[in-house]
ZADO-1210 file (C-alpha; in nm, 4 decimals, padded with zeros to 6 digits):
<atoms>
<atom x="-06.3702" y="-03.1327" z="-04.0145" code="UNK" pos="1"/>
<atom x="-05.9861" y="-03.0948" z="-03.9352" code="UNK" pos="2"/>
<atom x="-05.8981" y="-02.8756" z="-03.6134" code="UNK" pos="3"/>
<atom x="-05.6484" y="-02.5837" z="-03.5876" code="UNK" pos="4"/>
<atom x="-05.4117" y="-02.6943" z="-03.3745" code="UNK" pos="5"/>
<atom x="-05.1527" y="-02.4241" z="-03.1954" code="UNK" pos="6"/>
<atom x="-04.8104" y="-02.4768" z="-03.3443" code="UNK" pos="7"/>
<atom x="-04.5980" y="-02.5887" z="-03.1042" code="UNK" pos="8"/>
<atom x="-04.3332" y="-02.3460" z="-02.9214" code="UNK" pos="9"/>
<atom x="-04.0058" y="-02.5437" z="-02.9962" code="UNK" pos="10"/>
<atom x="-03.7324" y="-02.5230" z="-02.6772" code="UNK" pos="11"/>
<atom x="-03.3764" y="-02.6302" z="-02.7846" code="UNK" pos="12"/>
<atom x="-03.1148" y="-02.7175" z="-02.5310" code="UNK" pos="13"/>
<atom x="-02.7598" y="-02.8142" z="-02.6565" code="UNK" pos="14"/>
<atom x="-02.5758" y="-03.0038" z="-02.3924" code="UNK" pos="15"/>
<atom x="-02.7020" y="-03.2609" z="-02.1639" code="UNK" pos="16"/>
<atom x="-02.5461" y="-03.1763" z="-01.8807" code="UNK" pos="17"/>
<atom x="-02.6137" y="-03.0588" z="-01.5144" code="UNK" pos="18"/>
<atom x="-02.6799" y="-02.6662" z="-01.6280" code="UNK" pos="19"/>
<atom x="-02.8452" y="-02.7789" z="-01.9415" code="UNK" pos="20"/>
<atom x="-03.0684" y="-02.9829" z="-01.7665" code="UNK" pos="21"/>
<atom x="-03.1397" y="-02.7789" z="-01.5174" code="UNK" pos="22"/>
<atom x="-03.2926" y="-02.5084" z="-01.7613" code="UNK" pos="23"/>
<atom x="-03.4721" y="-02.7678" z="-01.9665" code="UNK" pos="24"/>
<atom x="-03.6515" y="-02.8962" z="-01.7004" code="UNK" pos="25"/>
<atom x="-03.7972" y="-02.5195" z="-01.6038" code="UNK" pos="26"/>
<atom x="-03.8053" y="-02.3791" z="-01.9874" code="UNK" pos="27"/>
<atom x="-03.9502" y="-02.6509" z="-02.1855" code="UNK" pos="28"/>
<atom x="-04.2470" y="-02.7961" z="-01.9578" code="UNK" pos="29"/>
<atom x="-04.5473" y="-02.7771" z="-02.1724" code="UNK" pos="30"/>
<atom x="-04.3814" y="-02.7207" z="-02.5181" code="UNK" pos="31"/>
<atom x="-04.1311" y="-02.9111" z="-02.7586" code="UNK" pos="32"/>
<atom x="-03.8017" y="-02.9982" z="-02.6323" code="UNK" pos="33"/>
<atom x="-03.5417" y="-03.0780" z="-02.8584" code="UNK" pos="34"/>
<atom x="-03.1995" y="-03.1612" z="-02.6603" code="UNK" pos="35"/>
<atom x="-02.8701" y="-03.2378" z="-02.8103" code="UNK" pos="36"/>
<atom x="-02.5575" y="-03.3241" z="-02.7266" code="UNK" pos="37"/>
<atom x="-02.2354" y="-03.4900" z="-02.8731" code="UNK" pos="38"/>
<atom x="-02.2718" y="-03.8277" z="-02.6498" code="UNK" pos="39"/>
<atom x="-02.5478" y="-04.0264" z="-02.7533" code="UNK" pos="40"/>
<atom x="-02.5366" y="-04.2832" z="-02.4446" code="UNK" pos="41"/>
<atom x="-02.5961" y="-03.9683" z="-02.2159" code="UNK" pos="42"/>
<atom x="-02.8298" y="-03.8005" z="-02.4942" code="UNK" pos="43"/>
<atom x="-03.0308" y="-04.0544" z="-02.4534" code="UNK" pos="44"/>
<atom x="-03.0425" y="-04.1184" z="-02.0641" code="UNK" pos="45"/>
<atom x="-03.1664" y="-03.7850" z="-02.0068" code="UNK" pos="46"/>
<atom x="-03.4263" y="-03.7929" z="-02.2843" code="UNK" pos="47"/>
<atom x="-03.5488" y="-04.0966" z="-02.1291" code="UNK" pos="48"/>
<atom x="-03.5637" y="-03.9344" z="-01.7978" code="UNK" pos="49"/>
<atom x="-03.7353" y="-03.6269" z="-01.9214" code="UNK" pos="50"/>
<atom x="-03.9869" y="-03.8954" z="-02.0906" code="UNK" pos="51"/>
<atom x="-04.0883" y="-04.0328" z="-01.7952" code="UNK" pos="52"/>
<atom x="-04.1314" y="-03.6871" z="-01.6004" code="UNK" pos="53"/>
<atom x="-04.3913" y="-03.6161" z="-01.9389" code="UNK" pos="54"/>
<atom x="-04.1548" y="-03.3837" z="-02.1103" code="UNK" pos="55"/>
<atom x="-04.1950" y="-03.3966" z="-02.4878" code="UNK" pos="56"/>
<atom x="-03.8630" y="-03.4937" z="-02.6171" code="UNK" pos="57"/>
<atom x="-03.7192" y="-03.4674" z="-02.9484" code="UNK" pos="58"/>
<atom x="-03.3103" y="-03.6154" z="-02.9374" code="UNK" pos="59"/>
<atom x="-03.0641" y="-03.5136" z="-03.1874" code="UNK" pos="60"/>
<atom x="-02.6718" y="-03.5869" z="-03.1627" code="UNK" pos="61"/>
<atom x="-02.4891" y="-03.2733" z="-03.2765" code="UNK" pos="62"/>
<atom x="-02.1160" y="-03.1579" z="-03.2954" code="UNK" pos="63"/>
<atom x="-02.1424" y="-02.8075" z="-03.2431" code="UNK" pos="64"/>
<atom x="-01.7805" y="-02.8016" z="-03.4553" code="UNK" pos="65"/>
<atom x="-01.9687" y="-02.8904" z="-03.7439" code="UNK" pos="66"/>
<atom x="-02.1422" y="-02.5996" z="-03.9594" code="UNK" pos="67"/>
<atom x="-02.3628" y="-02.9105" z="-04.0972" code="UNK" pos="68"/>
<atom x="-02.3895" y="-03.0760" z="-03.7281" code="UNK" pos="69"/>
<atom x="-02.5459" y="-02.7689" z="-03.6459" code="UNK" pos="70"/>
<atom x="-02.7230" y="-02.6566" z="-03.9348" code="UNK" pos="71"/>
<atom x="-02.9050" y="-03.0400" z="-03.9521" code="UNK" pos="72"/>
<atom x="-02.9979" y="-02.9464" z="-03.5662" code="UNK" pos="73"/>
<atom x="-03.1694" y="-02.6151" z="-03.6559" code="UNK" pos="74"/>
<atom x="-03.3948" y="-02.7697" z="-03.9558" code="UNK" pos="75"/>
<atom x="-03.4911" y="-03.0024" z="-03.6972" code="UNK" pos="76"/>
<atom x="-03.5987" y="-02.7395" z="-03.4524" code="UNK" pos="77"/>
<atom x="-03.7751" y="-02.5565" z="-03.7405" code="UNK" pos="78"/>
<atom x="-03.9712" y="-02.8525" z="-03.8277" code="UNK" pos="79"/>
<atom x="-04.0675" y="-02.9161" z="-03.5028" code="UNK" pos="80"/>
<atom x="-04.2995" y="-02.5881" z="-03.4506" code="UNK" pos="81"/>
<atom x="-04.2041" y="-02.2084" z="-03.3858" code="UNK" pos="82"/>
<atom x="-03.8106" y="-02.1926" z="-03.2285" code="UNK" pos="83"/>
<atom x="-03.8984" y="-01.9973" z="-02.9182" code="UNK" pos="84"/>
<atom x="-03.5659" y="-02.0051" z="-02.7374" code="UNK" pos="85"/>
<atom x="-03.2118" y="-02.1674" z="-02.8153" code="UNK" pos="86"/>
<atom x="-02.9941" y="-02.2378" z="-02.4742" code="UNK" pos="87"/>
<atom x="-02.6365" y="-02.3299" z="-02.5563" code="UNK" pos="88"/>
<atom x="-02.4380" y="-02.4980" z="-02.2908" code="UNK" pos="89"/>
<atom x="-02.2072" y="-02.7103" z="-02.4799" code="UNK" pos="90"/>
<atom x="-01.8164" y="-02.6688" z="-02.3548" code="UNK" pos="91"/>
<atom x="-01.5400" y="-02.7968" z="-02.2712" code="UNK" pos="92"/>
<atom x="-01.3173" y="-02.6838" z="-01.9178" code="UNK" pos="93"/>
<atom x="-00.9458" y="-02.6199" z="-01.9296" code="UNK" pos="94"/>
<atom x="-00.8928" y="-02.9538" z="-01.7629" code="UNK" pos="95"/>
<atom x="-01.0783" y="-03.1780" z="-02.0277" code="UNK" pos="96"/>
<atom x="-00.9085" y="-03.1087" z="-02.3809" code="UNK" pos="97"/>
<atom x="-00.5861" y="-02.9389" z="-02.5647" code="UNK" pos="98"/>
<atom x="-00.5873" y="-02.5565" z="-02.6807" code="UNK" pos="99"/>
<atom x="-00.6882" y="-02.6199" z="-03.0617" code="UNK" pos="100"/>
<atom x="-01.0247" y="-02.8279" z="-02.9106" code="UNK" pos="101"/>
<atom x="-01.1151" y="-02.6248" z="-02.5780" code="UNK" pos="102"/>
<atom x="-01.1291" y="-02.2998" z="-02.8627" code="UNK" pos="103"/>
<atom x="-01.2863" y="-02.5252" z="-03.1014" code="UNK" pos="104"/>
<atom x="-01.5916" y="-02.6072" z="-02.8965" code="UNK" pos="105"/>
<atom x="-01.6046" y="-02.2688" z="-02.6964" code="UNK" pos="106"/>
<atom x="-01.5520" y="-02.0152" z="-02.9320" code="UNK" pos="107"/>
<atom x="-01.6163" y="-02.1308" z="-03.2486" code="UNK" pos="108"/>
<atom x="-01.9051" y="-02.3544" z="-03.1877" code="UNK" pos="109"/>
<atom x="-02.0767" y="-02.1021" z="-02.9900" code="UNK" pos="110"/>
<atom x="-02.0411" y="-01.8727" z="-03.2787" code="UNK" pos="111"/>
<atom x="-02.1789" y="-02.1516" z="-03.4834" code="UNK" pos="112"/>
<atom x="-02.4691" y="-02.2129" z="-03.2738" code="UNK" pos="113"/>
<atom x="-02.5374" y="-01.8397" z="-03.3280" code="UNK" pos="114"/>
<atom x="-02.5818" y="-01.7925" z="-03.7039" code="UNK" pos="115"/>
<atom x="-02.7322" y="-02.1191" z="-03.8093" code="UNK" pos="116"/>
<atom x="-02.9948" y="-02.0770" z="-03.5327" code="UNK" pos="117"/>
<atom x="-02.9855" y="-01.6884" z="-03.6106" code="UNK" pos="118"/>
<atom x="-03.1516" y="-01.8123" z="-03.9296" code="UNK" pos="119"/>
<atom x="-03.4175" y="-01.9807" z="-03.7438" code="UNK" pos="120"/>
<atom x="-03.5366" y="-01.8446" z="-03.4174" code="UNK" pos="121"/>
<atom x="-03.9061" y="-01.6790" z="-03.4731" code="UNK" pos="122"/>
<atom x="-04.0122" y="-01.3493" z="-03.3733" code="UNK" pos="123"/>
<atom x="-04.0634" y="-01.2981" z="-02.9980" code="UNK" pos="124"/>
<atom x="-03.7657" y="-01.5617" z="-02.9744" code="UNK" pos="125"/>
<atom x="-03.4846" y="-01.5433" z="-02.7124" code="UNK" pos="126"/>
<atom x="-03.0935" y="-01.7485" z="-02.7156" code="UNK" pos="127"/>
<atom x="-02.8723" y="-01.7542" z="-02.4476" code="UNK" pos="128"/>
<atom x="-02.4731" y="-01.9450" z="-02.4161" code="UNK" pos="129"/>
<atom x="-02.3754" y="-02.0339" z="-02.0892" code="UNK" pos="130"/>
<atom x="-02.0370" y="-01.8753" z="-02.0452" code="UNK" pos="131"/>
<atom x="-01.8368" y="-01.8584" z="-01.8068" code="UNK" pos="132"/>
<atom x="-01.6662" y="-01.5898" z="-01.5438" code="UNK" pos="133"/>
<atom x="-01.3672" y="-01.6733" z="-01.6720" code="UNK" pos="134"/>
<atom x="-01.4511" y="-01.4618" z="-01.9467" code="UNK" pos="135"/>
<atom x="-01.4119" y="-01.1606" z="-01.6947" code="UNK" pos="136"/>
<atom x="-01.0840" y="-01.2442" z="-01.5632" code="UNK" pos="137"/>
<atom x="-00.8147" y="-01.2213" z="-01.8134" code="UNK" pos="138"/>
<atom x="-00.6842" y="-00.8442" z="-01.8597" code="UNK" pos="139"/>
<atom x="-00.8184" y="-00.6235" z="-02.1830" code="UNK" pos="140"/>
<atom x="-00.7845" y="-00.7329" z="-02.5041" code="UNK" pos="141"/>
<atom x="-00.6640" y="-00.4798" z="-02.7412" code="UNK" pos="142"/>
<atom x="-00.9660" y="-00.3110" z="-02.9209" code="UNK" pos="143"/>
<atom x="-00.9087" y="-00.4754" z="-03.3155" code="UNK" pos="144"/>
<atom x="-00.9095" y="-00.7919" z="-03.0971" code="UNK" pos="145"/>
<atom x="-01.2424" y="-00.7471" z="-02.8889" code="UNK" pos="146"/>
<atom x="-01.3988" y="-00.6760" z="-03.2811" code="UNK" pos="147"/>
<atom x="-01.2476" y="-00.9527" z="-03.4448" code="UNK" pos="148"/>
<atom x="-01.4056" y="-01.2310" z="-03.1318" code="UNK" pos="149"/>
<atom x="-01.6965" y="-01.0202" z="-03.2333" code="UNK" pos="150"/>
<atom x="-01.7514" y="-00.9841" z="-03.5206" code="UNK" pos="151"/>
<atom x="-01.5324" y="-01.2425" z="-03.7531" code="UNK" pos="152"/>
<atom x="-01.7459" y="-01.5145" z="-03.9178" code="UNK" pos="153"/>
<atom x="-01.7709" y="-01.8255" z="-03.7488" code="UNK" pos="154"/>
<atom x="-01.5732" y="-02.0132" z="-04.0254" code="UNK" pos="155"/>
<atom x="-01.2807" y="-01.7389" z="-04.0111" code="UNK" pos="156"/>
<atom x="-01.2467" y="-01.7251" z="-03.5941" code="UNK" pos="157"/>
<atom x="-00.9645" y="-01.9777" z="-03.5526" code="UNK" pos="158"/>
<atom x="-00.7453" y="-01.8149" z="-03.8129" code="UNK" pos="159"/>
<atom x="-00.7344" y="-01.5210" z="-03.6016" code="UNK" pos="160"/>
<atom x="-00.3151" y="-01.4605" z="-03.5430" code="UNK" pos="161"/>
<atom x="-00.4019" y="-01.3997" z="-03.1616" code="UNK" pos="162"/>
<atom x="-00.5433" y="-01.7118" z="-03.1676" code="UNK" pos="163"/>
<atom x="-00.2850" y="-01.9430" z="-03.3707" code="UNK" pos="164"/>
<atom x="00.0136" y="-02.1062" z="-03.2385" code="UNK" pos="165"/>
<atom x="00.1831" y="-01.9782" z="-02.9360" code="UNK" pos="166"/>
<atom x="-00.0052" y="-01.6924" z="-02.8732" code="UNK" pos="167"/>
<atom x="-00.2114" y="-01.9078" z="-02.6524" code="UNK" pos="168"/>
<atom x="-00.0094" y="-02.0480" z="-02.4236" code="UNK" pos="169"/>
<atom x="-00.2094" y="-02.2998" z="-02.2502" code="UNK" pos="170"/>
<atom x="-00.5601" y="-02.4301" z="-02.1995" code="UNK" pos="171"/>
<atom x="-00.6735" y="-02.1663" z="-01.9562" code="UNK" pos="172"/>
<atom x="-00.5765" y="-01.8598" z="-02.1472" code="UNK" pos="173"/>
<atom x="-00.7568" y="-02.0961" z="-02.4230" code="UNK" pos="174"/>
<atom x="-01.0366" y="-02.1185" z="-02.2121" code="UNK" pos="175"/>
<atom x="-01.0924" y="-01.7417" z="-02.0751" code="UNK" pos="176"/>
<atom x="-01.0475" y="-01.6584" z="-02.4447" code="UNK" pos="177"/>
<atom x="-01.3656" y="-01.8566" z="-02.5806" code="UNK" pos="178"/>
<atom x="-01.5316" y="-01.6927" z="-02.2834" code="UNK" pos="179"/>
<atom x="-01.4669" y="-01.3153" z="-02.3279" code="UNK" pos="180"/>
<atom x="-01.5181" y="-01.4229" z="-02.7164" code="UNK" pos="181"/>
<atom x="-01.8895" y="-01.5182" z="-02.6004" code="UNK" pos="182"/>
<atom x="-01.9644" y="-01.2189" z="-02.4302" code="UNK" pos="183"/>
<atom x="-01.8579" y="-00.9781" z="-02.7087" code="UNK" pos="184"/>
<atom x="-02.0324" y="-01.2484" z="-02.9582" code="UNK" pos="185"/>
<atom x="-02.3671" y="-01.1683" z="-02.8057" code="UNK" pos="186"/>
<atom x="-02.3106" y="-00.8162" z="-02.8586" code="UNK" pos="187"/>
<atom x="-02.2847" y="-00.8626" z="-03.2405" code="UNK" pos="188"/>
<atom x="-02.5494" y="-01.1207" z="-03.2332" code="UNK" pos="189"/>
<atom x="-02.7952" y="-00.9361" z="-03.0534" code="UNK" pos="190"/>
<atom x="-02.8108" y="-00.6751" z="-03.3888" code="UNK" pos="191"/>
<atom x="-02.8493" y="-00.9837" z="-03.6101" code="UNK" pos="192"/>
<atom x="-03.1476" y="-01.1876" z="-03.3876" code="UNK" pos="193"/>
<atom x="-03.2799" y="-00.8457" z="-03.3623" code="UNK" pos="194"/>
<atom x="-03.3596" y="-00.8661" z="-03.7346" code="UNK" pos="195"/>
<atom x="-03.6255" y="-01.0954" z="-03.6446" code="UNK" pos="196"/>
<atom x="-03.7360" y="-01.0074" z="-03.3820" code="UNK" pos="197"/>
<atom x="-03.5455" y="-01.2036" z="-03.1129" code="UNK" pos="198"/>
<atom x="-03.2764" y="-01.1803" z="-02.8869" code="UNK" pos="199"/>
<atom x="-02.9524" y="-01.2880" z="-02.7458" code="UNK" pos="200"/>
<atom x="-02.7998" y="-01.2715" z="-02.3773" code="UNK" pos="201"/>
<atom x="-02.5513" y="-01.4696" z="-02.2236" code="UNK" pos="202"/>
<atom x="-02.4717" y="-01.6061" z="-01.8505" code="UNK" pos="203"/>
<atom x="-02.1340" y="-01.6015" z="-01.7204" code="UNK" pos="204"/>
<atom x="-02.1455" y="-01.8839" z="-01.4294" code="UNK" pos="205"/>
<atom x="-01.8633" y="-01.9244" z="-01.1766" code="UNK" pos="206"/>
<atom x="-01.8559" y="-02.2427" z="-00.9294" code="UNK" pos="207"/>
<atom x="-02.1460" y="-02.4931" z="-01.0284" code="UNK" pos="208"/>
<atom x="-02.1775" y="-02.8046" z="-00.8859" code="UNK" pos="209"/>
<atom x="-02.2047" y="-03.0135" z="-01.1936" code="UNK" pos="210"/>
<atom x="-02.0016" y="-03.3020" z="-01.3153" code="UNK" pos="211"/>
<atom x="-01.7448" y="-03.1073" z="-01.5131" code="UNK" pos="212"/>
<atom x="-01.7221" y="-02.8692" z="-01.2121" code="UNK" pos="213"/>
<atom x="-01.6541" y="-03.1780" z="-00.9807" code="UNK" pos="214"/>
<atom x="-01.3989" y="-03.3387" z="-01.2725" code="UNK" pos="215"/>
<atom x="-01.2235" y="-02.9906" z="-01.2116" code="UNK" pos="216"/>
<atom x="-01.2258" y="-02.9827" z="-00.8421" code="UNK" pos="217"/>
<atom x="-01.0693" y="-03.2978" z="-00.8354" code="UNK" pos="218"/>
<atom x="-00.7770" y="-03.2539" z="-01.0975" code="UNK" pos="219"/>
<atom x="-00.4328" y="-03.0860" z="-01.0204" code="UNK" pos="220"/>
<atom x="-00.6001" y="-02.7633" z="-01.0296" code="UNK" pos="221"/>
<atom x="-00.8803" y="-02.7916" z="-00.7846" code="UNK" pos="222"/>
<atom x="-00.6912" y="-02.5915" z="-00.5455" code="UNK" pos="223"/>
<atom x="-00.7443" y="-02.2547" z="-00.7565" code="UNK" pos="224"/>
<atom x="-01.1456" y="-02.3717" z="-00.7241" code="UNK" pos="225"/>
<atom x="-01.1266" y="-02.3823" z="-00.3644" code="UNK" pos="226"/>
<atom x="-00.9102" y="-02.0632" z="-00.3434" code="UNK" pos="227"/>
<atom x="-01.2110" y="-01.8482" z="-00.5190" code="UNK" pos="228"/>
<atom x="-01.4805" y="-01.9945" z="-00.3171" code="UNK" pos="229"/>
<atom x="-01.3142" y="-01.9243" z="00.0230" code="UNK" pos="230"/>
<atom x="-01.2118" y="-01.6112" z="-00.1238" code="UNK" pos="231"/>
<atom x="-01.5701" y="-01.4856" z="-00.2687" code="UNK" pos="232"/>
<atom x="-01.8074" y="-01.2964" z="-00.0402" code="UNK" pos="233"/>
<atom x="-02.0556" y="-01.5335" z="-00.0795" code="UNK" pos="234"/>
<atom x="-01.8039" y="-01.8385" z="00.0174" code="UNK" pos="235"/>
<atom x="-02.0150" y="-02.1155" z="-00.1356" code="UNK" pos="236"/>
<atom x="-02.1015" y="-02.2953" z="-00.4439" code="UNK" pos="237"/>
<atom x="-02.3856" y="-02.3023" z="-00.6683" code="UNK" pos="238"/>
<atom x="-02.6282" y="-02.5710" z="-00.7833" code="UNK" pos="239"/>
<atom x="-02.7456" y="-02.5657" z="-01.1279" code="UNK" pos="240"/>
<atom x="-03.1067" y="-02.4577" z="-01.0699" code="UNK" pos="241"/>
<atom x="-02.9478" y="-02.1290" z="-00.9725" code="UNK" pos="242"/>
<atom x="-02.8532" y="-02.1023" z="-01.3042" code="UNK" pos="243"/>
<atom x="-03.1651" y="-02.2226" z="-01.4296" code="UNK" pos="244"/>
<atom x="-03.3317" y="-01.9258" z="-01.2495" code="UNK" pos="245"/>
<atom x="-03.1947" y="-01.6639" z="-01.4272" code="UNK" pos="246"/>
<atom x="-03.2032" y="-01.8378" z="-01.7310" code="UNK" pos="247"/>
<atom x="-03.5758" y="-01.8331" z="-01.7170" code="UNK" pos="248"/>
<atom x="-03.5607" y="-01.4085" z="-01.6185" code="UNK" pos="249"/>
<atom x="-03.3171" y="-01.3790" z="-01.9649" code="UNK" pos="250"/>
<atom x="-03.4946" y="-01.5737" z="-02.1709" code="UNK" pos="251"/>
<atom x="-03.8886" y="-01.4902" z="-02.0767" code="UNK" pos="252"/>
<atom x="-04.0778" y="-01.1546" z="-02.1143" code="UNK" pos="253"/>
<atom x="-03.9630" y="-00.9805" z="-01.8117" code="UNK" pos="254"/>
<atom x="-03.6267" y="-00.9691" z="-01.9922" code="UNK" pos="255"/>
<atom x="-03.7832" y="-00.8247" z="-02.3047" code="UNK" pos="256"/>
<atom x="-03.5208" y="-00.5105" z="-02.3094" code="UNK" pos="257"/>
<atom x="-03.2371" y="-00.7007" z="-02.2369" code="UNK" pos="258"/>
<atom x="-03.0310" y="-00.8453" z="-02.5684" code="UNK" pos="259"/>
<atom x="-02.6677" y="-00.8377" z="-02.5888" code="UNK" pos="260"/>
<atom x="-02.5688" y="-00.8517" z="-02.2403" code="UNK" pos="261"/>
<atom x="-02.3920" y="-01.1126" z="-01.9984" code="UNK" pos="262"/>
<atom x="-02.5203" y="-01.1767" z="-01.6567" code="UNK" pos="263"/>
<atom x="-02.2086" y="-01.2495" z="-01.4121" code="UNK" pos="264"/>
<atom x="-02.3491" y="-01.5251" z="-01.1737" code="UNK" pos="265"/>
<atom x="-02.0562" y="-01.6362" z="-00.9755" code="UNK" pos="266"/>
<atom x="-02.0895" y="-01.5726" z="-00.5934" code="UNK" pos="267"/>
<atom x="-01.8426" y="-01.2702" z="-00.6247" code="UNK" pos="268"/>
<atom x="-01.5331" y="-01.4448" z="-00.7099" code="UNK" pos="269"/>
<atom x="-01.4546" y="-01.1704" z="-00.9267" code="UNK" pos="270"/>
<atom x="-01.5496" y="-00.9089" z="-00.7047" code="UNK" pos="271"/>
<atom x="-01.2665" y="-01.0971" z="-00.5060" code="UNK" pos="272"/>
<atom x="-01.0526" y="-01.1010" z="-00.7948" code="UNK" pos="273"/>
<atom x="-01.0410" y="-00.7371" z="-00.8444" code="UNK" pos="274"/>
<atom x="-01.0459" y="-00.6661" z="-00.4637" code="UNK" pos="275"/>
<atom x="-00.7272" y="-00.8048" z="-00.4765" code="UNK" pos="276"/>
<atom x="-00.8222" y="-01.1177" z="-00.2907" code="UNK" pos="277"/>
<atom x="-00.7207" y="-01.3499" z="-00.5586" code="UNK" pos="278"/>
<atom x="-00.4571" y="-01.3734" z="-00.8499" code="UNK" pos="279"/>
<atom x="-00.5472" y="-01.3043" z="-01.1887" code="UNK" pos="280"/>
<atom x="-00.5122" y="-01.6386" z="-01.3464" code="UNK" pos="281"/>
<atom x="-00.3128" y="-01.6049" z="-01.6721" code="UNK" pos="282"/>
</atoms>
């Protein structure tokens, strides 16, 4: 006689980083963890670690500026049991690419991310993007703008004029752009995972001590890094687990009336910011 197993709850992280990491380790213990990330070699390391720390581990390269990339990814979480909760942290900093490729990766593949796992997640389900506080620096955005980050299907959002050419000057802008475009995705997102059930937050990080936060302390603009955390009330840094914290509170049951919203988790740089303790970067 066969047994009725339990289906298995299916975690997905994309991006095998320090934040990523940090929230797979807390989110998926007992259940199915699929992780992906565009660089196999590290992919794989941290599967492997996860392994051996009795994690079960599914590994899937994905290129989150790939509608089929991602759409391949969410088949494989749906085949793997009931997709509880999605955690995007893929991105890329002002420091590490050009314009066309930081929006690429931070706007459009989070929007990706979105609808092709929108399709999947099961009821009772919860997604959250990392973000970033930069999202909450630049000044308003006119309002056809803030609906158009929105609300514009993925496969339309880098045709946007505000978007093309010169009207974004340099990575940065590029950069708080994707951001704020996160935020205000969430918001649309939330009526769509709502459908079935589920639902969407995001986290808007500032200083994290990860690898990409170090790459950035040590390029020619680590000096605006240091500036915010000397200015901020709570004059320190963060390690990843901090973010991992709340992550768990967003995506669990406690959080069950929360969809659509973005948690600001930054040590009050932009308290600072609007304090007038720091320049609006721009």
């Amino acid at each position: 006689m066969s047994k009725n197993f339990p289906v298995a709850e299916v975690i997905v992280v994309i991006g095998a980083g320090g934040i990523g990491l940090a929230i797979a380790r807390r989110q998926a213990i007992g259940k199915t963890l699929l992780l992906a990330d565009i660089n196999a070699p590290q992919l794989e390391a941290a599967a492997t670690d996860l392994r051996s720390a009795s994690y079960r581990v599914e590994a899937q390269v994905v290129d989150v500026t790939s509608r089929q990339s991602v759409k391949a990814l969410a088949e494989t979480a749906a085949s793997l049991g009931r997709v509880m909760q999605v955690i995007n942290t893929a991105g890329l900093s002002p420091n590490m690419a050009p314009v066309d490729r930081v929006l690429a990766v931070d706007l459009y593949g989070a929007a990706l991310v979105f609808e092709e796992f929108g399709n999947v997640i099961a009821h009772g389900g919860s997604g959250l993007i990392i973000s970033s506080m930069a999202g909450h620096m630049m000044p308003a955005l006119l309002p056809g703008q803030d609906k158009a980050l929105a609300h514009t299907p993925a496969d339309e959002l880098l045709a946007l004029p505000f978007l093309n050419g010169d009207a974004v000057p340099n990575t940065l802008v590029a950069y708080m752009l994707a951001k704020r475009g996160n935020m205000l995705r969430v918001q649309a997102e939330a009526m769509n995972w709502g459908e079935r059930g589920a639902r969407v937050n995001s986290i808007s990080p500032g200083i994290i001590v990860t690898p990409l936060a170090r790459h950035e302390l040590e390029s020619e603009i680590g000096g605006m890094y240091e500036a915010m955390v000397a200015a901020s009330p709570s004059r320190r840094m963060a390690p990843p687990e901090e973010v991992a914290a709340a992550a768990a509170f967003l995506l669990g049951p406690d959080a069950g009336f929360i969809t659509g919203s973005d948690l600001l988790i930054d040590g009050g740089v932009i308290a600072a910011m609007r304090a007038g303790k720091l320049p609006t970067p721009g």
